[in-house]
C-alpha positions in Angstrom: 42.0 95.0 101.3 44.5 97.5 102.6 45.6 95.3 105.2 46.4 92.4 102.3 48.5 95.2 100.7 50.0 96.3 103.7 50.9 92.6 104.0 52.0 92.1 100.5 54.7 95.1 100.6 56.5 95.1 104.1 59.5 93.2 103.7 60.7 90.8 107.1 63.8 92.3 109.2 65.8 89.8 108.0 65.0 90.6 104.4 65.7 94.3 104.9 68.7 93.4 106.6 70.1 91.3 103.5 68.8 93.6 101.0 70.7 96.7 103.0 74.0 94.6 103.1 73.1 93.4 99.2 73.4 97.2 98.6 76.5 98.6 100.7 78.4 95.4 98.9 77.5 96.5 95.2 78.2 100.1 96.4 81.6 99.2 98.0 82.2 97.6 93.7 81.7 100.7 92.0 84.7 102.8 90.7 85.8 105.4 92.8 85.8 108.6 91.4 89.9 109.4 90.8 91.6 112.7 90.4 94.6 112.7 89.3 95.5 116.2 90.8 95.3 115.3 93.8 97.0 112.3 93.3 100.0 114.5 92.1 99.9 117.0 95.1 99.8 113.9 97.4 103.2 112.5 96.2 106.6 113.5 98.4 108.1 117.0 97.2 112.0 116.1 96.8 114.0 119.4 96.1 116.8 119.4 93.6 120.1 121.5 93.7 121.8 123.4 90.7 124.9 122.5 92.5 124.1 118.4 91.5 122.4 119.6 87.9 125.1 121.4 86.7 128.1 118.8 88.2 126.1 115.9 86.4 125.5 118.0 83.1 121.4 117.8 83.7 121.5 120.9 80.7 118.2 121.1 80.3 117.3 121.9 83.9 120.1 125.1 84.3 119.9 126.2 80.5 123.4 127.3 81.6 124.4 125.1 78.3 124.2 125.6 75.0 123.2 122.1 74.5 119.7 122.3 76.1 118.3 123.3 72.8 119.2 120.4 71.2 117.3 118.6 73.6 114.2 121.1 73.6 114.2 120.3 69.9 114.1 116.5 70.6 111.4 117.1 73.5 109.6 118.7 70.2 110.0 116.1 67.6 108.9 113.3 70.5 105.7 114.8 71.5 104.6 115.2 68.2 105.3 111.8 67.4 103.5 110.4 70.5 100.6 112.8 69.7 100.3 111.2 66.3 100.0 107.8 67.1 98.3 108.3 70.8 101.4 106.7 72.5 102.9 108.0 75.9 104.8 105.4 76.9 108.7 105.3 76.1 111.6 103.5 76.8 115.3 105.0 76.3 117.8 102.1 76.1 121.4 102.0 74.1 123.5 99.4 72.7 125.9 98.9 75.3 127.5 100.8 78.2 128.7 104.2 78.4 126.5 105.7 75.9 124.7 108.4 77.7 121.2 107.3 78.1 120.5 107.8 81.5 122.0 111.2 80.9 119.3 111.8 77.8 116.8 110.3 79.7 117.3 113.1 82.5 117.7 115.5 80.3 114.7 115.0 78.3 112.4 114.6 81.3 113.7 118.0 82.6 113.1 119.8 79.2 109.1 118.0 79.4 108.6 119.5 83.1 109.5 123.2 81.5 105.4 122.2 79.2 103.0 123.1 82.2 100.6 121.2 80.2 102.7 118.4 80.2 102.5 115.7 83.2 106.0 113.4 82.8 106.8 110.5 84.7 110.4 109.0 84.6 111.2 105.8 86.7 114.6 103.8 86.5 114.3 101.0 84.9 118.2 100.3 84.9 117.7 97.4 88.0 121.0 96.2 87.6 123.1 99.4 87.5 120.7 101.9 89.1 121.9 105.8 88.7 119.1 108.3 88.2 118.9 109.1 92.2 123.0 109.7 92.3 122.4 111.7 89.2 119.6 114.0 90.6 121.2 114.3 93.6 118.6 112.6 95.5 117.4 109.5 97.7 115.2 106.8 96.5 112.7 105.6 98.7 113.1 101.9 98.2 114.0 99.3 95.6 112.2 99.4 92.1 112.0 95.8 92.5 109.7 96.0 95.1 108.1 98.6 93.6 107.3 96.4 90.5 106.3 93.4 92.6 103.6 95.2 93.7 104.8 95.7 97.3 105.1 99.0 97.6 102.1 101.8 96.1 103.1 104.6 94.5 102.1 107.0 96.3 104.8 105.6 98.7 107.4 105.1 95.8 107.1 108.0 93.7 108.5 111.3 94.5 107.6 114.7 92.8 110.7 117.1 91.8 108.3 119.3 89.7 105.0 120.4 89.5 104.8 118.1 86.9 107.3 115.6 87.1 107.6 112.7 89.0 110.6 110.2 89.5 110.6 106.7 90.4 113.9 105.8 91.5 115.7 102.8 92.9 118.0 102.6 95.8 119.3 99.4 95.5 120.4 96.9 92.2 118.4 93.5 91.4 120.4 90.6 88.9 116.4 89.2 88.0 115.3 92.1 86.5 114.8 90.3 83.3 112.6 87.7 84.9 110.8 90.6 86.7 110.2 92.8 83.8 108.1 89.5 82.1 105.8 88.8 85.1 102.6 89.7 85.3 102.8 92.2 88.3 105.2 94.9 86.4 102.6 95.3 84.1 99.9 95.2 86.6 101.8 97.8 88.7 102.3 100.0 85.7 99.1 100.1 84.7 98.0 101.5 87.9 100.8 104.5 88.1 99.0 105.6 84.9 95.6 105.3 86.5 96.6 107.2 89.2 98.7 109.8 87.6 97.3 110.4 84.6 100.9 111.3 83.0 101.0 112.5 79.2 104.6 110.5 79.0 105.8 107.7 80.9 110.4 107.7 80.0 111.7 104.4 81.1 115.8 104.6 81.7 116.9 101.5 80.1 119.8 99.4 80.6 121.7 98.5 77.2 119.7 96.7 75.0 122.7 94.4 73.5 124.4 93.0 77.6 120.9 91.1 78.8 117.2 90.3 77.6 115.4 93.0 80.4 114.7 95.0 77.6 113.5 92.6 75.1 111.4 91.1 78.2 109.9 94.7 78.9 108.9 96.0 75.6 105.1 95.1 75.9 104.8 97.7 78.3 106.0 100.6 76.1 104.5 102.2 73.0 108.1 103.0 71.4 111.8 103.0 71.8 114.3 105.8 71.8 118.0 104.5 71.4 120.6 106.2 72.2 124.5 105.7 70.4 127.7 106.7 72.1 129.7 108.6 69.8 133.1 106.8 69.6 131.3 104.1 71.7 128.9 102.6 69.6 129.7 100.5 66.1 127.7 100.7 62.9 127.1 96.8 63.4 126.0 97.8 67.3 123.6 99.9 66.1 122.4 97.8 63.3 122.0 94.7 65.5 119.6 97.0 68.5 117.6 98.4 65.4 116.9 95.2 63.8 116.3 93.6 67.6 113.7 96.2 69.3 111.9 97.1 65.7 110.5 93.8 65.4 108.9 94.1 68.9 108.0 98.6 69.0 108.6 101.0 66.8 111.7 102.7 67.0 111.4 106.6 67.6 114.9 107.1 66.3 118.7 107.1 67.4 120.2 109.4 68.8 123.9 110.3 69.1 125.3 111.6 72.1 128.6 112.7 71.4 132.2 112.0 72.6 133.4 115.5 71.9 130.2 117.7 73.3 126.8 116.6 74.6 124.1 115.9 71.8 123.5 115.7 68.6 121.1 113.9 66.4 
């Protein structure tokens, strides 16, 4: 009798070979535990200069300017908005040229690093006139483009100038940004930055919403929309004609004026 059972419950080699491999493959499918800090320490440190922050009016990174407040107040008004509705993904765009919103964009990503609590990531999303890395002062590793197509990972694309801000930034322009923007892989590859990082706000520097479709095409991937109006740029009917365009697509988190005469106001 306790031969039969001896029998009955050995399993052959090749059966305890199968069922061992059976087992390492659905081990090798479960999740792998993620954290995000490390993720964050992992990324390249790139230092910034006061020299380049103040020469390229980055106000909210010197406080050397009275106009930093305006844009801590802003910083304010936005979290509590995205808090509200459980959105961290935003997209600064203006109606045409020359408005300022890379320059708020900046701005308000340096006022978000000064919230230890809060993680920001800001990536430029501007493929056919790239500036944030001339702004900043710094290199970009390699083309957004690239980035987006999923060729590149982020931890090889993204660099970290604070503790808690990260920068994607582009070193070279793209004319099918609008094409790229709708395919499947940008949203693919943004969905993994935010998997990986965690961030509590995700600013996307926009190109003007009014010369090309790329921003139309890439609204999906945001939660909201901050434009921005060049004072003694911008017309009534310009700013009109982006309201009524991006509102029936995100919500609009408001416009704000950047002025002609001094730096912000809203």
């Amino acid at each position: 009798m306790s031969t039969d059972q001896t029998h009955e419950t050995d399993l052959p080699d090749e059966e305890v070979t199968e069922a061992s491999n059976d087992a390492s493959y659905e081990e090798a499918r479960l999740p792998v535990v993620h954290d995000p800090d490390v993720f964050w320490e992992g990324l390249t440190v790139a230092a910034l200069k006061e020299a380049d922050l103040e020469k390229n009016f980055i106000v909210s990174a010197t406080r050397s300017h009275p106009a930093h407040a305006a844009f801590d107040m802003l910083r304010t008004r936005l979290l509590q908005a995205l808090n509200e509705h459980g959105w961290s993904r935003v997209a600064v765009t203006a109606p045409t040229r020359g408005c300022g919103s890379s320059f708020v964009t900046i701005n308000l990503a340096m006022a978000f690093s000064r919230l230890e609590s809060v993680r920001t990531v800001l990536l430029d999303m501007d493929l056919r006139a790239p500036s944030l890395a001339e702004t900043l002062g710094l290199s970009a590793k390699d083309s957004m483009a690239d980035y987006l197509s999923g060729v590149i990972a982020p931890e090889n694309f993204l660099q970290r100038v604070q503790p808690n801000l990260a920068v994607a930034l582009n070193d070279s322009a793209s004319e099918n940004s609008a094409e790229l923007f709708q395919n499947d892989i940008t949203a693919e590859v943004l969905e993994e930055l935010e998997e990986a990082l965690c961030p509590d706000l995700m600013l996307f520097d926009m190109p003007p919403a009014l010369e090309f479709d790329d921003v139309l095409g890439f609204l999906p991937n945001v939660d909201a929309v901050l434009v921005v109006a060049g004072g003694g740029i911008s017309t009534a009917e310009d700013i009109t004609k982006v309201e009524q365009i991006l509102s029936e697509v995100k919500p609009i988190l408001g416009v704000m004026l950047n002025k002609a005469d001094g730096p912000v106001s809203y």
